[in-house]
Structure formats: C-alpha cells, structure tokens
C-alpha positions in Angstrom: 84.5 -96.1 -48.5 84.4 -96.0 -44.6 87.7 -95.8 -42.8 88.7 -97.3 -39.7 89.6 -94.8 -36.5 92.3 -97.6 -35.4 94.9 -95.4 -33.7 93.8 -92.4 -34.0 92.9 -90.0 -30.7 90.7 -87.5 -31.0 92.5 -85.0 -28.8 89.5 -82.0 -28.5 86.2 -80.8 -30.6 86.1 -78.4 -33.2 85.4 -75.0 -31.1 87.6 -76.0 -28.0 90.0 -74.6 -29.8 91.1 -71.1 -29.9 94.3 -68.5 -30.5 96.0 -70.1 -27.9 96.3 -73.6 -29.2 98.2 -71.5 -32.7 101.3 -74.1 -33.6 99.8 -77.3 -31.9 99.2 -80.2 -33.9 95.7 -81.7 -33.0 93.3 -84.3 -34.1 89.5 -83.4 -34.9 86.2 -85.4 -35.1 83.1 -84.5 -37.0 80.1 -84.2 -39.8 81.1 -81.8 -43.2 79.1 -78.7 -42.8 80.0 -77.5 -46.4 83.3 -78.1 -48.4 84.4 -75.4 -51.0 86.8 -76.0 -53.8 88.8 -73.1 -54.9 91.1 -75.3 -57.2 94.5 -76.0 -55.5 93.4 -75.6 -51.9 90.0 -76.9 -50.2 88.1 -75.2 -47.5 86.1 -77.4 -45.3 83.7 -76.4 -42.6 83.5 -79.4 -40.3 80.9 -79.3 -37.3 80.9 -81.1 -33.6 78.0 -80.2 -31.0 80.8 -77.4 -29.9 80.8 -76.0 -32.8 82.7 -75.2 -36.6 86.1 -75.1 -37.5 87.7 -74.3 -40.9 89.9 -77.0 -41.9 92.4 -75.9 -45.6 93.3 -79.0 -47.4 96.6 -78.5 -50.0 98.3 -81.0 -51.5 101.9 -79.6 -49.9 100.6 -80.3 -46.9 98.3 -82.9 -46.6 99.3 -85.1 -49.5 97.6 -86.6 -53.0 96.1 -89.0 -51.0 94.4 -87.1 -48.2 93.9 -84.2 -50.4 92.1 -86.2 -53.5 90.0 -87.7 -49.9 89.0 -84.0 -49.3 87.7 -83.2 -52.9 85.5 -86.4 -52.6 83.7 -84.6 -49.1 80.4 -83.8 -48.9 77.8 -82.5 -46.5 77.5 -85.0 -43.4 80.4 -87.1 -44.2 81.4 -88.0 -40.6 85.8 -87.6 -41.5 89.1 -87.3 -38.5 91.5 -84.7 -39.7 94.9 -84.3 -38.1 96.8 -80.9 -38.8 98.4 -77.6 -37.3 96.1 -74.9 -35.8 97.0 -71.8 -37.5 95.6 -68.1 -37.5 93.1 -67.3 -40.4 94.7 -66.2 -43.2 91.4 -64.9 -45.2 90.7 -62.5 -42.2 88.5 -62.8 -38.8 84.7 -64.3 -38.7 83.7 -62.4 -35.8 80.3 -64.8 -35.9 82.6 -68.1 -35.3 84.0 -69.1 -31.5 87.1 -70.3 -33.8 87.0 -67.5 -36.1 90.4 -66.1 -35.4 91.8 -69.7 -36.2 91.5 -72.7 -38.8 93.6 -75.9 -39.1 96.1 -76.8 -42.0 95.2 -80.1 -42.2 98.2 -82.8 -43.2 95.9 -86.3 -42.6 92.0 -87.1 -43.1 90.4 -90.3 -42.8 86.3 -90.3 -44.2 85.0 -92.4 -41.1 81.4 -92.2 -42.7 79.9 -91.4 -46.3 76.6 -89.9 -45.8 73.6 -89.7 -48.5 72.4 -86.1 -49.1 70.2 -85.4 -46.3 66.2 -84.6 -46.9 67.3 -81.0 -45.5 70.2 -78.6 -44.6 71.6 -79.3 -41.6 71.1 -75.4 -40.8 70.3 -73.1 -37.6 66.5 -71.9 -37.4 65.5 -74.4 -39.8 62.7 -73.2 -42.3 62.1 -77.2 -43.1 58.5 -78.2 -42.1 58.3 -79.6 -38.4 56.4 -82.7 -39.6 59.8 -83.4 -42.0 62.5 -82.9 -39.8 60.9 -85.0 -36.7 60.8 -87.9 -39.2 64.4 -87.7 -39.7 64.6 -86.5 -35.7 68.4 -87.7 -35.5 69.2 -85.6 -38.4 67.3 -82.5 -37.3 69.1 -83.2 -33.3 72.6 -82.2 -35.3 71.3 -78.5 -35.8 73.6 -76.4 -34.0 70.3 -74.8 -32.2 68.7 -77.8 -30.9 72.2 -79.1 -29.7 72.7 -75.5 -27.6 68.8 -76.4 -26.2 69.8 -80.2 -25.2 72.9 -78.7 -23.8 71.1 -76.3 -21.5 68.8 -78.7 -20.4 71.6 -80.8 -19.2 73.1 -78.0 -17.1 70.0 -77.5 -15.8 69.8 -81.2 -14.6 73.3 -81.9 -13.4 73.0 -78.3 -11.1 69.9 -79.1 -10.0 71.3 -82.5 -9.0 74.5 -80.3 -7.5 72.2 -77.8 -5.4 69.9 -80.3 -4.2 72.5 -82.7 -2.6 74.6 -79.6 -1.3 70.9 -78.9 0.4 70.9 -82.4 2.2 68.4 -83.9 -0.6 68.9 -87.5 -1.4 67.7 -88.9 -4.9 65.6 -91.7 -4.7 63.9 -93.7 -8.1 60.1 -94.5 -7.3 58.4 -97.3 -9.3 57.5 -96.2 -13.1 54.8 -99.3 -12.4 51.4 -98.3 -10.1 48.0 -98.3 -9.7 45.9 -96.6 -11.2 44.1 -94.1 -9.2 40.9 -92.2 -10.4 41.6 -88.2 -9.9 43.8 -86.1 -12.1 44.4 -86.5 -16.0 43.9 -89.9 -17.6 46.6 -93.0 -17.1 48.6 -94.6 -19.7 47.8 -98.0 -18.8 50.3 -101.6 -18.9 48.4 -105.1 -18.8 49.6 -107.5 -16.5 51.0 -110.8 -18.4 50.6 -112.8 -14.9 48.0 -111.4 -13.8 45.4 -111.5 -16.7 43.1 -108.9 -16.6 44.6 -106.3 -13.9 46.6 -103.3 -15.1 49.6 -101.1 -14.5 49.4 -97.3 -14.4 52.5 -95.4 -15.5 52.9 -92.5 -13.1 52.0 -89.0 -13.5 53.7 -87.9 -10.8 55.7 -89.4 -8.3 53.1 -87.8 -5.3 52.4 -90.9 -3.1 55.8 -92.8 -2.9 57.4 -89.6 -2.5 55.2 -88.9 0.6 55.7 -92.7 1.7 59.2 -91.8 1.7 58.9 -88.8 4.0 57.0 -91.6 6.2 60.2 -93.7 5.8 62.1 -90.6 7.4 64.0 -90.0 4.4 63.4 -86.1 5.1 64.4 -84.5 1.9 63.8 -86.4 -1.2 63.9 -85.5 -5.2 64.2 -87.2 -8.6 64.1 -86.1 -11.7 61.3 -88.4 -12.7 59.8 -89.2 -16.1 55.7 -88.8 -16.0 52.8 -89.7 -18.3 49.7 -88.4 -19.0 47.2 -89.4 -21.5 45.9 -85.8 -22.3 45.6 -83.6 -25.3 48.8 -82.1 -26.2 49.6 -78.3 -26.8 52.8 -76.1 -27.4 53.9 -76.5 -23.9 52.5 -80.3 -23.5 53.9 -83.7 -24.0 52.4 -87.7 -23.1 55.7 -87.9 -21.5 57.1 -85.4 -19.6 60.4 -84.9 -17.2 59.9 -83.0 -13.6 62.0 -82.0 -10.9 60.4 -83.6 -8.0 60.9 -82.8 -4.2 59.7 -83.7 -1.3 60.7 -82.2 2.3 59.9 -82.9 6.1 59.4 -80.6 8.8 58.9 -77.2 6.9 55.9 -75.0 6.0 55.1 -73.3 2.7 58.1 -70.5 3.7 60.9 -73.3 4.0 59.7 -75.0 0.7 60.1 -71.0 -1.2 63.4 -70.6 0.4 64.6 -73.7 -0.9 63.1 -73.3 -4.3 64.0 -69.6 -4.9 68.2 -70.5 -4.0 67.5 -73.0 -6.4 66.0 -70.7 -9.4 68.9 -67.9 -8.6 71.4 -70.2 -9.3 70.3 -72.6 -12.2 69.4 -69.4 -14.1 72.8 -67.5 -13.2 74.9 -70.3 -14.0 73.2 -71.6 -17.3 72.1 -68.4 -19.3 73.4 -65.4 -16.7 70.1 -64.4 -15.8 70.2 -62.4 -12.4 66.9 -63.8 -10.2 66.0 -61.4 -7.9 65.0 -62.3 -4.2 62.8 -63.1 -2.5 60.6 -63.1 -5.9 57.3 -61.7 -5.3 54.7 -63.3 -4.1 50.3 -62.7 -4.9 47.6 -65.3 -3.7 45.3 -66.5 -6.1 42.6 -63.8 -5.8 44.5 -61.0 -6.2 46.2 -62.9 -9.4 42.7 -63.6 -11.2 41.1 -60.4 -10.2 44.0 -57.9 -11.0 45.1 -60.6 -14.1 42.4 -63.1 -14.3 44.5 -65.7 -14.7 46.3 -68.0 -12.3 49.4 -68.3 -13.8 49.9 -64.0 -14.8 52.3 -62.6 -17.0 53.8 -59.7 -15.0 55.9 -58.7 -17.8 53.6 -55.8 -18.6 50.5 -53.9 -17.2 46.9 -54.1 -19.0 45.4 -55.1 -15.6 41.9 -56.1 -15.0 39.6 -53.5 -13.7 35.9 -54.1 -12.0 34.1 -51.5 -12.6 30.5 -53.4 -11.8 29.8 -50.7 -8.9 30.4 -48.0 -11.3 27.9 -49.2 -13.7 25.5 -51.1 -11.3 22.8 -48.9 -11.7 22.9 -48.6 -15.9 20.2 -49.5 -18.4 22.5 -51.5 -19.9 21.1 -54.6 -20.5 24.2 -56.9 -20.8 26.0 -55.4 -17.5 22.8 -55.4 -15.7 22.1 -58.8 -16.3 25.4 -60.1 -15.6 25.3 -58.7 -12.4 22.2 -59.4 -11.4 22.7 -63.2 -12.1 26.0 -62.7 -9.6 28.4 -61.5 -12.2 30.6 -58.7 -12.5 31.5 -56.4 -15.0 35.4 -55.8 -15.6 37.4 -54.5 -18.2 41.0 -53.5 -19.9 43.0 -50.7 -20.9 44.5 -51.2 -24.3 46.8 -48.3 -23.8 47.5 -46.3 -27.5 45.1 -48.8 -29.3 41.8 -46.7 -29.5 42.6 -46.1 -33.2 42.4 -50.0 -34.0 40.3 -50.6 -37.2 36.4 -51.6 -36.6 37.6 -55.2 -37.9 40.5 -55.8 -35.9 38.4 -55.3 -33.1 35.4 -57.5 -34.6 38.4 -60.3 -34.3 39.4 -59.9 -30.3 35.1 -60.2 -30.2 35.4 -63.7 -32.0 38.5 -64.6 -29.9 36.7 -63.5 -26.6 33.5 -66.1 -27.9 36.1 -68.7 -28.1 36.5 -68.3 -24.0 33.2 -68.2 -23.0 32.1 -64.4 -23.9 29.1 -63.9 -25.2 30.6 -60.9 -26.9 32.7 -57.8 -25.7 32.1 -54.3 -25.0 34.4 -51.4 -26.0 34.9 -47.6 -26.0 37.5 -46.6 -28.4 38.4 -42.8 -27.4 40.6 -41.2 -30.5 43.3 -39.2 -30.2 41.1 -36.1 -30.4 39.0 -37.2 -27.7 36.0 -38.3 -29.5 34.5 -41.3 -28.1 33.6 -44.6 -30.1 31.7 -47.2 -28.5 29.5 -50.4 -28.9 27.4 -49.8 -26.2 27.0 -45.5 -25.6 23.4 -45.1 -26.6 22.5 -47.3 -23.4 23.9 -45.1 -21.0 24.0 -41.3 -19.9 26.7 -39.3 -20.7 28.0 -39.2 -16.6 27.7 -43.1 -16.4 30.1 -43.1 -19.7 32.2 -40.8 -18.1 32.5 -42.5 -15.0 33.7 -46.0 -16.7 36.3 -44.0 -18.5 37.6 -42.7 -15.8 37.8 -46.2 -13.5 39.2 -47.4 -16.7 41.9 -44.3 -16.2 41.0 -44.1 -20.2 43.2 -41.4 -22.1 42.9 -40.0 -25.6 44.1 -42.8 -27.9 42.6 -45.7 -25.9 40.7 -48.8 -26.2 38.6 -50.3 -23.4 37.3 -53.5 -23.4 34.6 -54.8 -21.7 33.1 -58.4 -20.5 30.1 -58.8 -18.4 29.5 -62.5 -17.1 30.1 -65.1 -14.4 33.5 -64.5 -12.8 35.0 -67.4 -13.5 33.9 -66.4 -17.7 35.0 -62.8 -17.0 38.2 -64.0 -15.9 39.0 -66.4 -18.6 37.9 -64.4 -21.4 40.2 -60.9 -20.0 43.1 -63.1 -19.2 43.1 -64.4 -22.2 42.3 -61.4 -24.1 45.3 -59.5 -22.8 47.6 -61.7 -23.7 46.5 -61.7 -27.0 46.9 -57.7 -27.0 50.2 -58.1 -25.6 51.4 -60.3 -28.3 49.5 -58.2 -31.0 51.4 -54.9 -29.0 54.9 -56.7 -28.8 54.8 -56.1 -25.3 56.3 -59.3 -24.7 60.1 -59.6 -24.5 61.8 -63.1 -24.2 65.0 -61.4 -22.8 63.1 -60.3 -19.4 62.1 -63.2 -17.1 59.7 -62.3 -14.0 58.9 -65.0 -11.7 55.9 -65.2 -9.4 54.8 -67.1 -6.8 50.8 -67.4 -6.6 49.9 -68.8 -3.2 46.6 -69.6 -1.2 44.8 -71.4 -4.0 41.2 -72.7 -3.6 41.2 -76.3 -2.3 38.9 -77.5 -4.0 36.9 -76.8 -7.5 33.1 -77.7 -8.5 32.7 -80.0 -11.4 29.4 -79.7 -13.3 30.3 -82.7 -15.1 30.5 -85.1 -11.7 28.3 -82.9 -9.6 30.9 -82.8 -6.7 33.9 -81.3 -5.7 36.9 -81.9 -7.0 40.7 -81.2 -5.4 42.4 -78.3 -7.1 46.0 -79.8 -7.1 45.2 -83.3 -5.5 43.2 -85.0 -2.6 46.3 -84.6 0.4 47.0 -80.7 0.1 46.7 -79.3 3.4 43.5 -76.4 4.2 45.1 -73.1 5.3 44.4 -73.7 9.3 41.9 -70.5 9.4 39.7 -72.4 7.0 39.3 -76.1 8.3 36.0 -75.0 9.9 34.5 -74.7 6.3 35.4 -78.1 5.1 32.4 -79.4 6.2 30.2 -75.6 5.9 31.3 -74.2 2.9 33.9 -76.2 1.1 33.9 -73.9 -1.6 35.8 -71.4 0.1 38.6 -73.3 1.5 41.8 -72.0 0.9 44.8 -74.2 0.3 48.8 -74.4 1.2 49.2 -74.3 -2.4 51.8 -72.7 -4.3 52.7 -72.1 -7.7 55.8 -70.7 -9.3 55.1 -69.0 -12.5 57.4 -67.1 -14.8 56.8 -65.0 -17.8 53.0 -66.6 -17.7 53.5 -69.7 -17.8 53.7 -72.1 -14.4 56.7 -74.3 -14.3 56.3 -75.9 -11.0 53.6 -76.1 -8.2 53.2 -77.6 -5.1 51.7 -77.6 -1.0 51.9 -78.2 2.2 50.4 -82.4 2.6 47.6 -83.2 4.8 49.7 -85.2 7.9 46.2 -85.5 10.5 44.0 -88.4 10.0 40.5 -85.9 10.9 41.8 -83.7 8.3 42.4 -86.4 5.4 39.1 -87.8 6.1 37.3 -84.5 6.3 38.8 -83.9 2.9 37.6 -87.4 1.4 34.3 -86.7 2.5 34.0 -82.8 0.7 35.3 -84.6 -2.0 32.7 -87.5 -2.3 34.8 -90.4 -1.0 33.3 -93.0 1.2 36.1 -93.8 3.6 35.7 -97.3 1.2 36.5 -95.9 -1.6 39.1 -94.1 0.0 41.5 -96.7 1.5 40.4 -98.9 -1.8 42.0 -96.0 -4.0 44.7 -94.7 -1.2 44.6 -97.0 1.3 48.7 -98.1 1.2 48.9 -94.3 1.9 46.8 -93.4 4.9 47.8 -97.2 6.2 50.9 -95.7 6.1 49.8 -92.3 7.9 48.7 -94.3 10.7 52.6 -94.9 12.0 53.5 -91.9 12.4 53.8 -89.1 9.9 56.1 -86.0 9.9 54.3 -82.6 8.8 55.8 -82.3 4.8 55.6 -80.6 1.8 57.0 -80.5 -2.0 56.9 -78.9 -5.6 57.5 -80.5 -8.7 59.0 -78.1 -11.6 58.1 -78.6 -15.2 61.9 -79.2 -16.2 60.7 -78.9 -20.3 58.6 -75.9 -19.8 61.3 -74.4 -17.8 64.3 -74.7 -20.1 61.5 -73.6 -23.4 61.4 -70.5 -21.4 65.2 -70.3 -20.8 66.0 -71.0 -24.3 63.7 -68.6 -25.7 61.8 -71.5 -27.4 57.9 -71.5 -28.1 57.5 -75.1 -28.2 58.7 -77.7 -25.7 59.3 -80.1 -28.4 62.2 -77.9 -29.0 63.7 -78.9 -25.9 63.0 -82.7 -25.6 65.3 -85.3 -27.5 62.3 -86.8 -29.2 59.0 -85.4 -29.1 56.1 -86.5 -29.8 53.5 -84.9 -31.9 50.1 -83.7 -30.6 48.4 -87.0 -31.8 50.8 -88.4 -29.0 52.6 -90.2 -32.4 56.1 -90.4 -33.2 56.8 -89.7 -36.6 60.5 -90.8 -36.8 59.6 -94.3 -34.6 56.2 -94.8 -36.0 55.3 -95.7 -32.6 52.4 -96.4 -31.5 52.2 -99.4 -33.5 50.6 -102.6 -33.8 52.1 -105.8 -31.9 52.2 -109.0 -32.3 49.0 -110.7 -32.0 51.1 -113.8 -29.8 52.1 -110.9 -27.6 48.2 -109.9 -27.0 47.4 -113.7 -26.6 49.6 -113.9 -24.0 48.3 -110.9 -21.8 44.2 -112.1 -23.0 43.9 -108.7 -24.9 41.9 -108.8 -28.3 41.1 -105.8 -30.6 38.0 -105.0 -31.4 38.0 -103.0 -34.7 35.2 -100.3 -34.7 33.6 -99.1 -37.7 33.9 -95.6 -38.9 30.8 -93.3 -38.5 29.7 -92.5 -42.2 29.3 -88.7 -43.1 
C-alpha cells in the first residue's frame, strides 16, 4: 500500500552524499535497485538519477514496522528512508560514488509499489531496442541513459551561458510556416479556418532568423525544435533539436571564432575534452579528393590517391574507359591488410557495388613481396610497379582501386575506408578531431529536375571571385559555406547570406526560379531585403548528433528523451494514430483508403 510523503523533506539524492556527511541524519528519495535479505538485517540498493546508495535495515534500528516494510521491497518500489550515514562496514566498492558509505536506516515509508518490470532496470541494457522503447519511461531510469540526458542538458544550459556572455539574444520563431519547395520534405498541419491551405512545421528556423537580422537584432540563437519528413538512420530523427545562430556584420572568420570558443568550452566543461585552436580547416576539394567525402574522418590516414596519370596510358580496359569518359582512377592503402582472405575482399567488392562501383580493383602484395592482383595480366610489369609505388604500397599491403565518374569514385573510396577503418579498429571514440570544410560548391546538378539545385539553400552568398560564373558556369561556383565536422560526422553547417538584391536574383535565375516564383515562395524575405539589410551569417549545430558523439553513443536515439523509430513511429505512444473522424470533418480532410498491390 502507497504511503503518503506528508512531512517528510527530502534533504539530498542518493550519490550527493559522501564521507563527509559520516554522522548526519538525512532523508533519501528513490526506486529499489535490488533488496537482499541476509536474515536479521536487509541490504537495499536504492537508485536516484545521481546515483546508488546502500541503505541496512535492522530491526534495533529501524523498528518491526519499518523493518517488516523493507522485507516486503522489491525492484522499482519508489520508498523515502530516513537514517544515519555511516561508513561501510562490509568494506569499500571502489565502482560506487558512495562506496565508502551506506545509511543505517531508522524510518521508510513505500511511496509506490511497482509491478515487476518487462526488463532489468540495468546499465548497457542487452533487452531488445524495440522492447524497451515501448516501455521508454522505464528504459529512461537506466543509469546510462540518465548520464546521456544529463549531458545533453549541460550542453544546452552552457551553450545558453556562452551565447548571452557573447551578446546573443534568444529569440522563439514560429513552429507554424509556409511551406516552401527546396530542401527535404515538410511535415504538413491543415488549416481548420482556412479549409484547404496548410501549415509547414519548420525545418530550420533559416528565414525568420534572417528577418530578425533585418529587424537589427544582430546576434540571434535558439535552440529550436525542426522537422523533417525524411527517411531515418542511426544519426536521424523526424524531429530534431539545433543550436541555431544567426549574426550581423561578420564574415565566415567572425562566425569560426565564435563557434570554435564555443566548442572549446562546452566540450571542456561537460566531458573534459581539451579542443585545440583554431581547429583546422580544408575546403571541400581538398576534403573529397584527399578523403572523398565531405564530412572526413581525420582520425586516421588511408587517404585517397589519384593515380589516373600514372595509369593513363594502360591497356586496361576499366581505367581506360573511366578516364576516357572524364573519370579518374584513385585508390587506397590498406596498410598491413595484403594478407586478407580472397573472400573478405569479394565482400568490400559487394559493399563498393552498393555505392555506385561497378566493381573494385586490388593488388594485395604479401609479406614476402609477392604480388596478388585482379587486374596484373592487363598491364606491364613497369606500369604495375609504378601504381605501387604512387600507392607508396609496402610488403603486407592491400590496394584498392575504383575507376569511374568522380563523384562515384569519391563515394565508393569514402565509404570504403571507413568500412576498413571499422573492420581495422582504427577508430577510437576517446579521440575527437574536429574539422572545418569550407568553400563548398554553391550549387549541385539534379538529374532528377534537370536544373541546379542549392547545395545548402537558395540565400548562401558566392565566394566574390566567383560571381562572374553565376551566369557562365554555375557549376563551379564556390560558396561561403562552412561545415563543422568531428570524428566524420558534420554536426553543424552554415554561410555567409546573400544581402544584394543582383546577387539574390542572379542566384534565383541559376537555380530555375522566375523572379514569380521567387517572391511567390520567398517573397516576405526579399520584400524584407528591400529596407535595408545588414551583411550576415549563421550555423546551426546538430545538438543530438553532437552529444551521440560526446557520449560515445552510436545512435542518436540514445540521446533524445523519446525517439522515434525509423518508420518515424513511436512505439511507447503509438503515435501516429488515427483521429477522430469529427476532427477531419471539421478541417474538410477525408481518407482515402488505398488497396494493397497483390504479390
């Protein structure tokens, strides 16, 4: 039976305590970890998001009443204990914060019965995923997840500290907006008085936050909730949380300085991490051809080499086709792996498919120099020589090889070291390098649309020395783009905004926009632009992506209070759901039910 808390105070949590408090007489609050029985005297573990204490029940001190309470306990009764703090008596548990003490307890009140939960309430939980986000509020009381939620609170409140020491106001924008057409697909919201039109939920706050340097506000940030209706992935939510900014008057320098202060001290003062500055910095084509990847882990080597000069002139068929269709020929240095079984390395083949290889070449030279390789009988014994040595291939290596378009080159060697690095444990969650890529492309062809598309979105500024080639060659326009990217994985981008009419409308026009279509999609925007609008510039930080990295986590879900799954479901809400069909009435929405396509 439930007790009442009526006067009773409870005066700290369980792992606030500590040798000094020996001789005090406190009063705890929390679940039942595990309660042990030794006849005569009771050993209970009790558990707050500090921590666990060791609470000892005997009848001398504690009473028949309280003590016949404590042989009733079970896991996740919620109980109050009141009782001395006392050293241990059965020795020190180094692995506790309050393993040098435990409380003699002489009251309890049970606050809360509990049934036995559908699994242990335990640190790195082997309980399916799928089981423990149906009982989500269960699985939140694991002592890991707690510490995650916890960091990702400190995160927020210094961020919030920094910012406003900076000069930085916070300002809410509208969770309620148009719809516009470019970037990932809107969650949309019907209209109930006006039948017909629809809400978008935001994906980012971009164009208030750029009204509001308009409005002369200067510096701006928020951390905003965002929604995007997009497939999900380990690192990808329909809801999301970033730390927005916005600033007035600076260039793509001013915007780094602020940001890197920023990293240096969230990552000092939450999990001791010493950022280096300035971090380093790489534009875009240096980071796909040296990585091929945009976002690079620079936690290890295993560069990209080009070696299509070097193998230009073989008989080769698959590097002489790739290059003459414009392609190049690049490879990697699998250092110490040229002994790696023929079907190991018929697996990174299939994997390289699944990016857009048509299949991958390799010399595997053994530890005795010999030389094993897919392709040797097309080319002369020199030209085989040469590639190893551009390769800087040693005994004991493995070279890999893709021959393609760039962009398929790029994707399939980025991808394919990673994989290599995982497979090599090269990868080491205790290290954190940071990277800013810089001088993205401005804009991106789309096969799909036939027309270019914006890279980041339609108001990042052109590097100066390229606004001659909007109109030209659009293709080669650089941007005042930046990234920031750590351990391989960006958490945060941003630019320099377009502030001059000719620019913005030059940049409508490379991307297909009448200046119609335009001010019908932006036009609140550039109306604005046309009072007077201060050269400005911002970044927005992945905040879940960023604390998965600080905590070590390989999921973001493991950072979010409730997560969804990657069907954008909730298991423990059962949301989405159906509604009310007097609620669809009212906003003129009917349901069309589809049939399912047979086998």
């Amino acid at each position: 039976m439930a007790e009442s808390m009526a006067g009773l105070h409870r005066t700290c949590r369980c792992a606030e305590l500590k040798k000094d408090n020996v001789g005090q007489e406190v009063t705890v609050m929390g679940w039942v970890q595990k309660q042990r029985n030794k006849g005569g005297i009771i050993f209970v573990d009790m558990r707050d998001r500090s921590g666990l204490l060791q609470v000892i029940f005997e009848e001398s001190d504690c009473g028949a009443e309280s003590f016949a309470k404590a042989e009733k306990l079970r896991s996740e009764f919620v109980i109050a204990v009141t009782g001395k703090v006392c050293l241990r008596e059965g020795g020190i548990n180094p692995n506790l914060k309050t393993g040098e003490i435990e409380i003699r307890a002489c009251s309890i009140r049970v606050l809360s019965e509990s049934d036995t939960p559908p699994f242990p309430i335990e640190e790195e939980s082997k309980t399916k995923e799928e089981l423990r986000l149906k009982y989500r509020y269960l699985d939140l009381r694991r002592p890991d997840l707690q510490k995650n939620l916890i960091l990702r609170s400190q995160v927020s409140t210094l961020t919030r500290q920094f910012l406003a020491e900076e000069g930085f106001l916070e300002i809410e924008t509208p969770i309620l907006n148009k719809s516009t057409p470019e970037g990932a697909r809107d969650y949309l919201v019907p209209s109930r008085v006006h039948p017909g039109n629809f809400y978008a939920l935001p994906q980012s706050p971009q164009i208030f936050k750029q009204l509001l340097m308009c409005s002369g506000y200067d510096r701006y940030f928020q951390i905003a909730r965002c929604f995007r209706d997009e497939d999900l992935r380990a690192d990808r939510q329909p809801e999301f949380t970033q730390i927005d900014m916005e600033l007035s008057f600076v260039d793509v320098d001013d915007v780094i300085d602020v940001n890197e202060r920023l990293l240096q001290k969230v990552f000092k003062e939450t999990i001791g991490v010493d950022v280096p500055l300035p971090i380093q910095r790489m534009t875009w084509q240096e980071a796909m051809d040296r990585f091929g990847s945009d976002k690079p882990d620079i936690r290890f080597g295993m560069e990209l080499v080009n070696v299509t000069d070097v193998v230009k002139d073989c008989e080769f068929v698959v590097f002489k086709g790739a290059i003459e269709n414009g392609g190049t020929v690049r490879g990697i240095n699998a250092k110490g792996q040229g002994s790696m079984p023929r079907k190991k390395i018929d697996a990174l083949v299939e994997f390289a498919k699944g990016y857009g290889a048509k299949g991958l070449a390799y010399i595997a030279i053994g530890q005795d120099g010999t030389v094993k390789s897919s392709f040797a009988k097309f080319m002369k014994e020199q030209e085989m020589n040469d590639i190893i040595k551009a390769m800087d291939g040693e005994n004991g290596d493995l070279l890999l090889f893709a021959a393609d378009k760039n962009k398929v080159v790029w994707d399939v060697l980025g991808a394919l070291r990673l994989e290599l690095a995982n497979q090599m444990e090269l990868l080491d969650k205790n290290e954190y390098k940071f990277l800013w890529v810089t001088e993205f492309p401005l804009l991106e062809w789309s096969e799909e649309e036939q027309r270019y598309t914006a890279m980041h979105h339609p108001f990042t500024m052109p590097m100066e020395e390229d606004l001659e080639y909007l109109d030209s060659d659009p293709g080669r326009v650089r941007a005042k783009a930046y990234d920031i990217v750590l351990n391989g994985t960006e958490i945060g981008g941003g630019s320099v905004r377009i502030h001059m009419d000719d620019v913005q409308e030059k940049m409508f026009e490379a991307l297909g926009f009448s200046k119609e279509q335009a001010y019908e999609q932006f036009g609140f925007l550039l109306n604005a632009f046309k009072y007077g609008v201060p050269p400005h510039a911002g970044l927005a930080y992945g905040l879940d992506r960023m604390v998965m990295l600080m905590a070590k986590m390989d999921s973001i879900r493991d950072v979010i209070a409730f997560p969804k799954m990657k069907d954008a479901s909730c298991l423990m809400s059962e949301a989405p759901n159906v509604v009310d069909p007097k609620q669809l009435n009212e906003l003129g929405i009917g349901i069309t039910e589809t049939e399912e396509k047979g086998e």
